[in-house]
VMD Tcl script that draws the C-alpha trace (Angstrom):
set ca {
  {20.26 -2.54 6.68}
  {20.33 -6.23 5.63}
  {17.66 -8.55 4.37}
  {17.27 -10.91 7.39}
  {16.72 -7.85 9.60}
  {13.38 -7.00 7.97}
  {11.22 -5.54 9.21}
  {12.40 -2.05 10.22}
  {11.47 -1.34 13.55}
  {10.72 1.71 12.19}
  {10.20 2.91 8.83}
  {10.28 6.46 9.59}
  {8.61 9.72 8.55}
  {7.87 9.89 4.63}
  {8.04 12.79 2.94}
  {4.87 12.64 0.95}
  {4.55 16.15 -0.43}
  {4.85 14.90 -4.15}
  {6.76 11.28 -5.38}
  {9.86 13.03 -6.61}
  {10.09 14.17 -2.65}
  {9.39 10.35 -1.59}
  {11.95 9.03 -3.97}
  {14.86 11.38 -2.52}
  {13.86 10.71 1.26}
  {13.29 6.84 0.29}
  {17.09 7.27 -0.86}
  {18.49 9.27 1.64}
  {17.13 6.88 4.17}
  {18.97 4.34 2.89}
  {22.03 6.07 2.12}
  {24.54 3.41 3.73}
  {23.23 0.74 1.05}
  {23.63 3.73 -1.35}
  {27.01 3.77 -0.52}
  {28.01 0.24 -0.51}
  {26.34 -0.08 -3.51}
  {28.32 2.92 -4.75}
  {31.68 1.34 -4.15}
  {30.99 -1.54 -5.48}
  {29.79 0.03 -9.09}
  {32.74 2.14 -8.93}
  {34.94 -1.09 -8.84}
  {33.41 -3.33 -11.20}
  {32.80 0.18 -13.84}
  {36.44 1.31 -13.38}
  {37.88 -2.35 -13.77}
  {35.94 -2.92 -17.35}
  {36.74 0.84 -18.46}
  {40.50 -0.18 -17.41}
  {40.36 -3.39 -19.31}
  {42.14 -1.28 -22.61}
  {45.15 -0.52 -20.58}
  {46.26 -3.76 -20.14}
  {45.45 -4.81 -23.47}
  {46.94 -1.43 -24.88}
  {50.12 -2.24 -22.78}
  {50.06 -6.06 -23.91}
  {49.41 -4.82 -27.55}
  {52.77 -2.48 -27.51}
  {54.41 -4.89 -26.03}
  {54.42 -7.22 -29.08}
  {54.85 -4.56 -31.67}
  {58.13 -3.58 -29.92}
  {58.88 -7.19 -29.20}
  {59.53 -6.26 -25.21}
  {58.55 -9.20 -23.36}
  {58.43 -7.38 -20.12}
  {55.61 -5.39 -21.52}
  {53.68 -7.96 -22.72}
  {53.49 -9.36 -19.15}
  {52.67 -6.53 -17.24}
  {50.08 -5.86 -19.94}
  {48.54 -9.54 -19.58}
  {48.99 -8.47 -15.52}
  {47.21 -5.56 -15.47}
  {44.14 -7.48 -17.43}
  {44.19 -10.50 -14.68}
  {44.11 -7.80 -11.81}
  {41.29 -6.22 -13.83}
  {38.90 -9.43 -14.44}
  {39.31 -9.85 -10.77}
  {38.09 -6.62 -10.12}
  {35.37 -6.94 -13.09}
  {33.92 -10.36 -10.76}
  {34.28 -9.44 -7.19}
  {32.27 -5.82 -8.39}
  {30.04 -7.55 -10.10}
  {29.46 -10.27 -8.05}
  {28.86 -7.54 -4.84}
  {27.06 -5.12 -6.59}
  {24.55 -7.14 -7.44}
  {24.36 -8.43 -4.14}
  {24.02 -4.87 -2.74}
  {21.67 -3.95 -5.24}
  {19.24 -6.42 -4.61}
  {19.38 -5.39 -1.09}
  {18.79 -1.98 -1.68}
  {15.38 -2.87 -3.88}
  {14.43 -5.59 -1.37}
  {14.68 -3.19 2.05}
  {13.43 0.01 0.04}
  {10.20 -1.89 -1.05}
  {9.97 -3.50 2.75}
  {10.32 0.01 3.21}
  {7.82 1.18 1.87}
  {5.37 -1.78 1.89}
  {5.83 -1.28 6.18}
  {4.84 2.59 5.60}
  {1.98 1.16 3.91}
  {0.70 -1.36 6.49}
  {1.03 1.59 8.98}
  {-1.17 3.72 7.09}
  {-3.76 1.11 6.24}
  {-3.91 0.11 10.15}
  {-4.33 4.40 11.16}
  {-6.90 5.00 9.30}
  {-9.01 1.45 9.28}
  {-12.16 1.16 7.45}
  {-11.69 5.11 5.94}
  {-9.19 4.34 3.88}
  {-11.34 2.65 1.33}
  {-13.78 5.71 1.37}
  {-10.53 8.18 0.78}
  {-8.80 5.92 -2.30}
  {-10.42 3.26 -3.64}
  {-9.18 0.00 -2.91}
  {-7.69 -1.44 -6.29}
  {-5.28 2.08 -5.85}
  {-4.33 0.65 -2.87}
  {-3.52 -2.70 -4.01}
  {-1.90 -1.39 -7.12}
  {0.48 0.72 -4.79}
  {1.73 -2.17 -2.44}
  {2.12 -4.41 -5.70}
  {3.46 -3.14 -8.82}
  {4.47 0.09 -7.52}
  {6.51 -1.12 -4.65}
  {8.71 -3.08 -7.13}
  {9.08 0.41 -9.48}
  {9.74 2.65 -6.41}
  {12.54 -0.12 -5.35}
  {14.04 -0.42 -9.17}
  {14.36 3.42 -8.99}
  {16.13 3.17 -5.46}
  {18.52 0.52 -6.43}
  {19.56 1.80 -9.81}
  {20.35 5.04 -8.57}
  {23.76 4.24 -7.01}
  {24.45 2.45 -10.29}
  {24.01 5.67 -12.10}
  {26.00 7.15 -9.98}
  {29.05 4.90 -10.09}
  {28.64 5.60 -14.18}
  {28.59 9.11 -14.15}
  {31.95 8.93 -12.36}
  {33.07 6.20 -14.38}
  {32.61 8.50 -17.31}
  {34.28 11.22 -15.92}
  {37.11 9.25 -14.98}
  {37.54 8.01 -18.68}
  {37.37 11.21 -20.28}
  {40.10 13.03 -17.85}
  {42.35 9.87 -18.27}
  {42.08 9.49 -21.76}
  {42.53 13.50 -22.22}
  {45.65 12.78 -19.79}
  {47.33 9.60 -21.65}
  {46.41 10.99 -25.76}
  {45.51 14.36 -25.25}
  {44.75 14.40 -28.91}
  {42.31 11.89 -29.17}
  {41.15 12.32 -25.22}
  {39.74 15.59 -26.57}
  {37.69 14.39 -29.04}
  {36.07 11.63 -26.20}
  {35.76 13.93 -24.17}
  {33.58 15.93 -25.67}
  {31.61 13.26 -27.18}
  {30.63 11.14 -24.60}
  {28.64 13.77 -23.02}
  {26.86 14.58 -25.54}
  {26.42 11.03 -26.37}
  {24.87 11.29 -22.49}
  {22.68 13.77 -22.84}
  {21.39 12.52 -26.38}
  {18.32 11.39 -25.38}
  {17.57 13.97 -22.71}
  {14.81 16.01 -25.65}
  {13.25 12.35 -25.68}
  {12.80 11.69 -22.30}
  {9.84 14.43 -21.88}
  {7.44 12.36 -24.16}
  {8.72 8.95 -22.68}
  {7.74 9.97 -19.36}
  {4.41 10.94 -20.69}
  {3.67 7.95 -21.92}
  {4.91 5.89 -19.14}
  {2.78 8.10 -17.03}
  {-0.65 7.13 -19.05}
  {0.53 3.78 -18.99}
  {0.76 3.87 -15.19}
  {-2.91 5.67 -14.95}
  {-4.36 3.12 -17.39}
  {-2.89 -0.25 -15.84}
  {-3.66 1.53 -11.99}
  {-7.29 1.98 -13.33}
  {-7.32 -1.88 -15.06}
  {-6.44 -3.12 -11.91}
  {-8.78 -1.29 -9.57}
  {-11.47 -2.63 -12.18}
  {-10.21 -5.91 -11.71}
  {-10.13 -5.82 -8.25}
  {-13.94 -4.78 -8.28}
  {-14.96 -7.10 -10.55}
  {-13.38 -10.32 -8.69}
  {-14.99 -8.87 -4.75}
  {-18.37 -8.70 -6.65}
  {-18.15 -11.67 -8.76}
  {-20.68 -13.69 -6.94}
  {-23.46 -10.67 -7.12}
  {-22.50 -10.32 -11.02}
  {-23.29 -14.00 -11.59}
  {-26.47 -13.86 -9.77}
  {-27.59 -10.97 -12.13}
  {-26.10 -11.92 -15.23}
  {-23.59 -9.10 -15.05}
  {-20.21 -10.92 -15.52}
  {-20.30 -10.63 -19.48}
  {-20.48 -6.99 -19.01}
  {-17.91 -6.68 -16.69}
  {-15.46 -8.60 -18.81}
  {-15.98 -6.67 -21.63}
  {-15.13 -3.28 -19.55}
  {-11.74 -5.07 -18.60}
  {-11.00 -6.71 -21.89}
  {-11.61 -2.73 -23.34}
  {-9.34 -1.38 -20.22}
  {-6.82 -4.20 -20.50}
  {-6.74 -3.19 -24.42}
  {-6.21 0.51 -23.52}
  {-3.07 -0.66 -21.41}
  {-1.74 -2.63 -24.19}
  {-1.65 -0.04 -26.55}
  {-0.14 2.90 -23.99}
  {2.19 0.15 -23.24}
  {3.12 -0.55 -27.19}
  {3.86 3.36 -27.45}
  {5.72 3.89 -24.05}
  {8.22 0.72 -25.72}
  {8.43 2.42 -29.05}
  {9.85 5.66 -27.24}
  {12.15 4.01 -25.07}
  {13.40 1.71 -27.85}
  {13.96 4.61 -30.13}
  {15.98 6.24 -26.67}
  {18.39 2.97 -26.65}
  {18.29 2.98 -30.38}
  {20.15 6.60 -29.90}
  {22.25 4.98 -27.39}
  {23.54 2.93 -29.68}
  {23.64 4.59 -32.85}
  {25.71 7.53 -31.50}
  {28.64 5.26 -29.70}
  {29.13 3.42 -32.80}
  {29.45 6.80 -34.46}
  {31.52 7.98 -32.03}
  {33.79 4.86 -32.66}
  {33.85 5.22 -35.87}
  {35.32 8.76 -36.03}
  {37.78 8.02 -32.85}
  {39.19 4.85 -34.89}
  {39.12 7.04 -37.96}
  {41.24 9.98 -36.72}
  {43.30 7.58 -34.35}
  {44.65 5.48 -37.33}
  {45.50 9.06 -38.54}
  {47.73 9.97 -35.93}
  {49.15 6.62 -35.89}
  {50.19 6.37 -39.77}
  {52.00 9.92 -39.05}
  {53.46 8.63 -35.77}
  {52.21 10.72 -33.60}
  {50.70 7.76 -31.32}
  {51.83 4.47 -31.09}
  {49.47 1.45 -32.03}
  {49.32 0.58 -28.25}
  {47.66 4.26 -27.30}
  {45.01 3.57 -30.19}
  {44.08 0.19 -29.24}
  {43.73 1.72 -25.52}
  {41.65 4.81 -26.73}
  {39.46 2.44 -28.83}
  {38.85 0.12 -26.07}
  {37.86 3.05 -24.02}
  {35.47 4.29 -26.10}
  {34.28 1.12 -27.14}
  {33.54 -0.07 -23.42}
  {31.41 3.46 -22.67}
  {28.23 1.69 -23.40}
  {28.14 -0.33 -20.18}
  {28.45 3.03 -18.14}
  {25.46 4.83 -20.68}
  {22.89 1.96 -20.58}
  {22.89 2.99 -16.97}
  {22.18 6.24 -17.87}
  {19.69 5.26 -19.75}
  {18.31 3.28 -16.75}
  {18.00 5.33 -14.47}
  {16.10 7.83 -17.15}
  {13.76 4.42 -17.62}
  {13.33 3.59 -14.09}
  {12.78 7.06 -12.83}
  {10.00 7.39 -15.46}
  {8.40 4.39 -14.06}
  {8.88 4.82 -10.55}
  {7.48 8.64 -10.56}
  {3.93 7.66 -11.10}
  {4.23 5.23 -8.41}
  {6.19 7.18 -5.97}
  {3.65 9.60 -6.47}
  {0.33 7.28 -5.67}
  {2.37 6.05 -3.00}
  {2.63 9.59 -1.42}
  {-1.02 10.26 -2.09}
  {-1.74 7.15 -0.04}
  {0.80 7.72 2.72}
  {-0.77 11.61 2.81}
  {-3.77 10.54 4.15}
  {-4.13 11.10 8.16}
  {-5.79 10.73 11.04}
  {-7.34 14.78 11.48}
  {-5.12 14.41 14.99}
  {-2.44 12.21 15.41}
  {-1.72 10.67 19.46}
  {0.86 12.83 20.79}
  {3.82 11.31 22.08}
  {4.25 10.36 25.20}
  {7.21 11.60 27.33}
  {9.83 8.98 28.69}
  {8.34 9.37 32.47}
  {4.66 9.41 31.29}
  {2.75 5.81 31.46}
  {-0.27 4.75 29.20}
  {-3.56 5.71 30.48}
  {-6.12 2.98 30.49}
  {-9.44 4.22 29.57}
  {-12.76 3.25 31.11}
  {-16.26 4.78 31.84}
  {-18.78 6.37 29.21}
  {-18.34 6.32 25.60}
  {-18.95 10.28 24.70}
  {-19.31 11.93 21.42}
  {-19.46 15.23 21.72}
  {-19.83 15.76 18.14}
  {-23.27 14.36 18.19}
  {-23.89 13.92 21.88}
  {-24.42 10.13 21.97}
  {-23.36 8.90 25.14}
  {-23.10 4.82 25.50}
  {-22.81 4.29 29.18}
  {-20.31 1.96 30.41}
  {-20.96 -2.09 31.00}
  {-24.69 -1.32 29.05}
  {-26.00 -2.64 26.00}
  {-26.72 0.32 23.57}
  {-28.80 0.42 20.58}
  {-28.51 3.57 18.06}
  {-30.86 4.22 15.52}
  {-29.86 6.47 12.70}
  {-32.13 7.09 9.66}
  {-29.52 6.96 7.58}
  {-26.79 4.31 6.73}
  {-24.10 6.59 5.84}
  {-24.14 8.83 8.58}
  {-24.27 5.48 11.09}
  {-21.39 3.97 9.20}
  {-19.48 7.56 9.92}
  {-20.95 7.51 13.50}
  {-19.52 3.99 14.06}
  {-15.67 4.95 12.56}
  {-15.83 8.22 14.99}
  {-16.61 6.24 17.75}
  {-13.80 3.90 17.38}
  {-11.35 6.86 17.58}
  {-11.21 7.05 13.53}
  {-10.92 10.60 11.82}
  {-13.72 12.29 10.88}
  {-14.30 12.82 6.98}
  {-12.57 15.45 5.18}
  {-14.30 19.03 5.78}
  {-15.96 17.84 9.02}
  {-15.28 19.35 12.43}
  {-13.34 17.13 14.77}
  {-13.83 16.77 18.23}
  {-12.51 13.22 19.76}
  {-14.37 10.61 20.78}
  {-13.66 9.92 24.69}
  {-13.80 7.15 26.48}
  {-14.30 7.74 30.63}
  {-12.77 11.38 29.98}
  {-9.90 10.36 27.93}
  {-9.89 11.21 24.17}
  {-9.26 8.56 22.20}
  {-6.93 10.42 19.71}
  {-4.60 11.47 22.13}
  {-3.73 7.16 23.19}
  {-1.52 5.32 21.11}
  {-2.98 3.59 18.54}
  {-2.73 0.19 19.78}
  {-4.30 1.39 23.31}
  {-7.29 2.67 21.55}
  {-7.71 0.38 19.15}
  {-7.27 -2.20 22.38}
  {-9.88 0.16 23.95}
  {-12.49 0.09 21.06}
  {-13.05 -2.41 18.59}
  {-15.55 -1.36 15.55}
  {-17.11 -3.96 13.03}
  {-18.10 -2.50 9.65}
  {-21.43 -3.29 8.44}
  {-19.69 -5.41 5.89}
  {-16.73 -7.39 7.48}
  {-14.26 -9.50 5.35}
  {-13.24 -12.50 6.59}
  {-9.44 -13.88 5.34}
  {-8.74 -16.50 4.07}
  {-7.43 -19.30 6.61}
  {-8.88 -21.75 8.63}
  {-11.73 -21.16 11.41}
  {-9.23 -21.71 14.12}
  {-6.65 -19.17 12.61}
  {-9.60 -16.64 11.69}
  {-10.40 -16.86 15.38}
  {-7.08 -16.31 16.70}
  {-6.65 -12.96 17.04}
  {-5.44 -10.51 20.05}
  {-7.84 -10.96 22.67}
  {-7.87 -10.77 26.63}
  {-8.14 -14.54 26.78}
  {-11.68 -13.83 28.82}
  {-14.11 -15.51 26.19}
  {-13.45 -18.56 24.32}
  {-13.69 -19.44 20.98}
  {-16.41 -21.75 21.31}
  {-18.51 -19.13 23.76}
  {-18.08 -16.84 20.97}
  {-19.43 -18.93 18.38}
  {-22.70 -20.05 20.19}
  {-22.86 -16.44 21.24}
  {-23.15 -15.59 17.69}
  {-25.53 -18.61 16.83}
  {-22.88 -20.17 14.18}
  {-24.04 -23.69 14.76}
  {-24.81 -23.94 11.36}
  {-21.79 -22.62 9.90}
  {-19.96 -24.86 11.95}
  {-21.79 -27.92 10.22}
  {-21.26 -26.57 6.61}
  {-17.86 -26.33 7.48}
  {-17.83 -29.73 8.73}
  {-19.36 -31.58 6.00}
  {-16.90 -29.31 3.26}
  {-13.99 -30.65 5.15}
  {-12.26 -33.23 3.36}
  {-8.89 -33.74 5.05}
  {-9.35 -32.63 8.57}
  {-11.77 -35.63 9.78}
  {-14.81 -33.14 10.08}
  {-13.22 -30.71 12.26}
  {-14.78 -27.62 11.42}
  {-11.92 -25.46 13.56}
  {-9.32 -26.91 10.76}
  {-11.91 -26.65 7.47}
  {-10.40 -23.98 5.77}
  {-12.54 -20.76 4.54}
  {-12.12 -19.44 0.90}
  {-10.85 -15.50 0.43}
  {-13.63 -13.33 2.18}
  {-15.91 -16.26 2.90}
  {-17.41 -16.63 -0.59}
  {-17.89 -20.29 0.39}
  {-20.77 -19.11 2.68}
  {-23.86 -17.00 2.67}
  {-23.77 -13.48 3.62}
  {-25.39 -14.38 6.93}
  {-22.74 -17.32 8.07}
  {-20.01 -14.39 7.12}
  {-21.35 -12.00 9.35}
  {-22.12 -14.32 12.49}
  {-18.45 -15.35 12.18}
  {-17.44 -11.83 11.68}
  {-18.72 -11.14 15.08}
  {-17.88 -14.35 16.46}
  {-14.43 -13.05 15.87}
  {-15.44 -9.57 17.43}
  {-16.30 -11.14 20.46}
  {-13.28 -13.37 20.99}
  {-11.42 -10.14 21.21}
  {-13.39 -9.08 24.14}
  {-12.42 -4.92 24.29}
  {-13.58 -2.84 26.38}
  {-16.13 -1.24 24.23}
  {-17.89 -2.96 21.27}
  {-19.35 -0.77 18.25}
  {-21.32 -3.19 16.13}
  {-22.83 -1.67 12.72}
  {-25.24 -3.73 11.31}
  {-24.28 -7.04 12.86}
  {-27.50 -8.59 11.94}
  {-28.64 -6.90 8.48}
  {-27.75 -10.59 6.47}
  {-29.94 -13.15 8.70}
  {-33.20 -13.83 9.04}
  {-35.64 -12.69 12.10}
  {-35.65 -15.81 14.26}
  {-31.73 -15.97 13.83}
  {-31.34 -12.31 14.25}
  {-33.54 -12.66 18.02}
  {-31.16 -15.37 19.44}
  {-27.95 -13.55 18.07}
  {-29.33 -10.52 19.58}
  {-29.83 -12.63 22.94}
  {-26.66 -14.28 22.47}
  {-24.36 -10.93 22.17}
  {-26.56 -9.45 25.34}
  {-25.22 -12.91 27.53}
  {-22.11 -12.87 26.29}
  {-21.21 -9.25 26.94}
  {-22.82 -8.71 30.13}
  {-21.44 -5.99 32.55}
  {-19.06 -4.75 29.27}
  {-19.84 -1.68 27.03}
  {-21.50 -2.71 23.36}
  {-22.98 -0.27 21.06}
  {-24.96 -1.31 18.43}
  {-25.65 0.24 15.40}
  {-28.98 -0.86 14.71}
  {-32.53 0.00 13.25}
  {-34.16 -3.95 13.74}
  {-36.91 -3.47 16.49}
  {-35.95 -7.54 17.45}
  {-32.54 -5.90 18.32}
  {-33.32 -2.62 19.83}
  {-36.21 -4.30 22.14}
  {-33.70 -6.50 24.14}
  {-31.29 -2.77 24.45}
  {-30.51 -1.31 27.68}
  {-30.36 1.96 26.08}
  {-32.00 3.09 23.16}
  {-30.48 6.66 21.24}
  {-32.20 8.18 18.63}
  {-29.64 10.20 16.03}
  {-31.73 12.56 13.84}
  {-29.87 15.02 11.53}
  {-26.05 14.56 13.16}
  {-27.73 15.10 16.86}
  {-28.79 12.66 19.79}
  {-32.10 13.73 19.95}
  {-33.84 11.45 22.18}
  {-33.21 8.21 24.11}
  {-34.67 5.69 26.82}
  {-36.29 2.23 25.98}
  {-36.95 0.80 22.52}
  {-40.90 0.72 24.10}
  {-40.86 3.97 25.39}
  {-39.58 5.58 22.22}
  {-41.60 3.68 19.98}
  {-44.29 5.11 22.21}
  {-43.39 8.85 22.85}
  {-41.12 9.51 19.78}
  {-42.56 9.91 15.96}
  {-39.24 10.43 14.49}
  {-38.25 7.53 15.93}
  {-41.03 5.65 15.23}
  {-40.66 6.66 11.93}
  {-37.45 5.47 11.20}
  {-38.02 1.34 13.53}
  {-41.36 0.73 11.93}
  {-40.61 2.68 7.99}
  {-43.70 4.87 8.47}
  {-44.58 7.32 5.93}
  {-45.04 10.97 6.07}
  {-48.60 10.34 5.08}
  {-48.97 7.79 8.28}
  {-46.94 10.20 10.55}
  {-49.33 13.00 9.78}
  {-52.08 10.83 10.07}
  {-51.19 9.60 13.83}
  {-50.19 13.23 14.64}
  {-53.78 14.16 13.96}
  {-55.36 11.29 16.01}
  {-53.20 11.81 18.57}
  {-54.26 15.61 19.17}
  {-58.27 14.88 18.34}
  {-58.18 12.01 20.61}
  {-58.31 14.17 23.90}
  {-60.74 16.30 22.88}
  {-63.34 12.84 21.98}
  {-62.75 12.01 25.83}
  {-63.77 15.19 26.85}
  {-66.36 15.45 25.41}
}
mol new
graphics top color blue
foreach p $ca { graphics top sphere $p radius 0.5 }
foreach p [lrange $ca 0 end-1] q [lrange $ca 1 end] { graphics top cylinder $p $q radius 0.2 }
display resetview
């Protein structure tokens, strides 16, 4: 896989059962780069651990005054640098690759996930965990990927020294060969406590962030209440915390390459010591030492990747590991695949929930009222084919028969559009936050004086600068903080109607304008949608009154429906919830209601 074919067409199947598991598939899924990259180490590693030869060769060569030796020793050395720069100079280049496609990798795994499970992400992980996962630990997760074949091509490198050098001076080979692996494995007692702390360094910057994240999306409300003071004190005390884990993850690994290089030098030292031995008594010539000492002497390149890969695997572990937890997280049933004669089924007809028994009939406006916010907000995810929460029974959502788990994503999510009571707008222009998939059946403008934006449109017009007033080219800050809460909302479902589906679920569309506004939005989205399915989410008796249908959820059940009039009329419960009457009042009309019959008949 090369850069400039990015993006996969498919990423594949993770295994997410814990991030040492996601690390080996990551690798293993990429194992022609692994490869290449493989090679390519093994050249440019082999070429530098080589380099002694030719010097050795050159060396001897002038001690014995054999000018034939002397060139094939200043030979070998050329044919070695060029080895040394086209190794180099590729593995790098296949390297990078590897970190670039293994983070696309998983960034696209990512994206997937985020687009399954929609709005229920956020109530599963919290969203600076998310962020911190396709950020900071993307980059880690790649490092670990790329520096693995690097490792590799040392290991063997190593190997290759020590049985050559046992081969050419078996008396001095011996003594290599047994240090350099236990110069190797040196810091393996250390790397328990390094991985600790890199592990609390990890959770402390993942929480710093997510507490970042919170405190920038709530800014404006923190301002309005005098709140931002506090909240920068929490981070300044949370981006303190990750200062000091990080000061005593460094110390650790710096003591780990202090060992790395403290132990080669001593294993120099005693080589060069017992080599000059031999070579006073004759029993090597001054050649075979300079070779054994440039040997040795060149083993650090080779361990400072094993000390990489100790690093990066530390770092990437934590990562990997949030990553999986992420990438874990599932629809309760995933669509089944479809066989190669099979085509898509297009839903239509009733929306039907059998879990509470709503049932929105098809090309009819209807209203739901549900006492309480959290259950709509669950009500309006399961109608738009999202998973139930964790612990809940799951029966699907269907749409004209057809459950809505077993379509393709894209078909259902085609089929059913949901907007959350709290929408986010990106950031963009009006035009470009308008241009989204659609059916091409309502227009932009239609939308917009569907969703009563003519004042939006003018603040956008007078805060454009340098796009002559054009309010479709004024550009809108990150999630709309440039406007009130109302102007992001009407835009939110001006955008929800340019999409035209099939069947709209609206929670709370109207909870952030005033009454007048919310009447002629109301009016507006009844127009607009005419002869389509909408279901709105709703508890505003301005909203409910111009509803074709009117359900009443009480306690997880569709308990009673008709008109808005007829259930304000017949139905306490309901009554209870549209006009916020008290127990005290409930009881109070109960009672009137049964004495009255018995004043007329008297």
């Amino acid at each position: 896989m090369q850069i400039h074919q990015l993006p996969y067409a498919d990423p594949g199947v993770p295994d997410v059962r814990s991030g040492t598991r996601f690390l080996i598939w990551l690798g293993r899924m990429q194992l022609g780069g692994q490869v290449r990259s493989l090679l390519w180490g093994l050249l440019l590693q082999l070429s530098i651990a080589g380099l002694p030869v030719g010097v050795g060769i050159a060396v001897q060569g002038v001690v014995d005054r054999d000018g034939g030796g002397l060139a094939l020793g200043c030979g070998v050395a050329a044919a070695l640098g060029v080895g040394i720069a086209v190794g180099d100079t590729m593995l790098h280049r296949t390297a990078v690759t590897n970190w670039i496609t293994a983070a696309a990798r998983v960034q696209q795994l990512l994206a997937r996930r985020t687009a399954g499970l929609g709005s229920l992400l956020t109530r599963r992980v919290a969203a600076g965990e998310v962020v911190a996962v396709s950020t900071g630990d993307v980059e880690k997760i790649g490092w670990f990927v790329e520096a693995f074949s690097r490792f590799a091509a040392a290991v063997l490198t190593l190997l290759a020294v020590c049985v050559g050098l046992v081969l050419y001076e078996p008396a001095l080979g011996a003594v290599v060969a047994i240090g350099v692996p236990a110069l190797a494995l040196a810091a393996l007692p250390l790397l328990p406590r390094a991985t600790r702390r890199a592990d609390e360094q990890r959770e402390k910057a993942g929480k710093a962030t997510e507490l970042a994240s919170d405190t920038v999306a709530g800014l404006r409300v923190l301002r309005g209440i005098g709140g931002e003071e506090l909240f920068l004190g929490r981070y300044r005390a949370a981006s303190q915390e990750v200062r000091r884990a990080a000061v005593r993850s460094a110390r650790m690994w710096a003591l780990i390459a202090a060992v790395q290089v403290l132990l080669p030098g001593l294993l120099l030292i005693a080589v060069v010591a017992y080599g000059a031995g031999l070579a006073l008594d004759g029993r090597i010539t001054v050649g075979a030492l300079v070779t054994v000492y440039g040997a040795v002497a060149l083993t650090h390149h080779p361990l400072r990747n094993v000390e990489e890969i100790a690093m990066a695997y530390a770092f990437s572990r934590p990562s990997a590991r949030r990553a999986a937890r992420v990438l874990a997280l599932a629809r309760v049933t995933e669509p089944a695949g479809r066989g190669p004669g099979d085509r898509p089924r297009k839903p239509g007809g009733d929306l039907y929930d059998p879990l509470t028994g709503l049932i929105a009939p098809g090309g009819l406006l209807t209203a739901v009222v549900c006492g309480d916010p959290d259950a709509a907000g669950r009500l309006a995810d399961r109608l738009g084919g999202h998973p139930a929460e964790p612990g809940e029974d799951h029966v699907s959502v269907r749409l004209g028969g057809v459950p809505l788990d077993e379509l393709p994503l894209d078909a259902a999510r085609t089929a059913v559009l949901v907007q959350d009571k709290e929408p986010v707008l990106l950031s963009g222009t009006l035009h470009e936050l308008l241009d989204v998939p659609s059916s091409g059946a309502v227009r932009a403008r239609d939308a917009l004086a569907a969703a009563r934006c003519e004042d939006v449109l003018d603040a956008l017009a007078q805060a454009s600068v340098e796009t002559d007033g054009d309010p479709m080219r004024t550009r809108i800050t990150e999630r709309g903080r440039s406007l009130s809460g109302g102007q992001r909302q009407r835009l939110a479902l001006a955008r929800s109607l340019v999409t035209d589906p099939e069947v709209l679920v609206l929670d709370e569309p109207t909870s952030a304008v005033d009454s007048h506004t919310e009447a002629r939005v109301a009016d507006g989205v009844r127009k607009l949608r005419a002869g389509a399915t909408t279901v709105v989410l709703a508890s505003s008796p301005l909203l409910l009154d111009l509803a074709d249908r009117v359900v009443l959820v009480h306690e997880g059940r569709a308990v009673a429906h008709g008109t808005h009039r007829e259930l304000l009329a017949d139905e306490p419960r309901y009554r209870a919830v549209v006009t916020r009457e008290t127990d005290d009042e409930l009881a109070a009309t109960a009672v009137a209601g049964r004495e009255a019959p018995e004043g007329d008949t008297a």
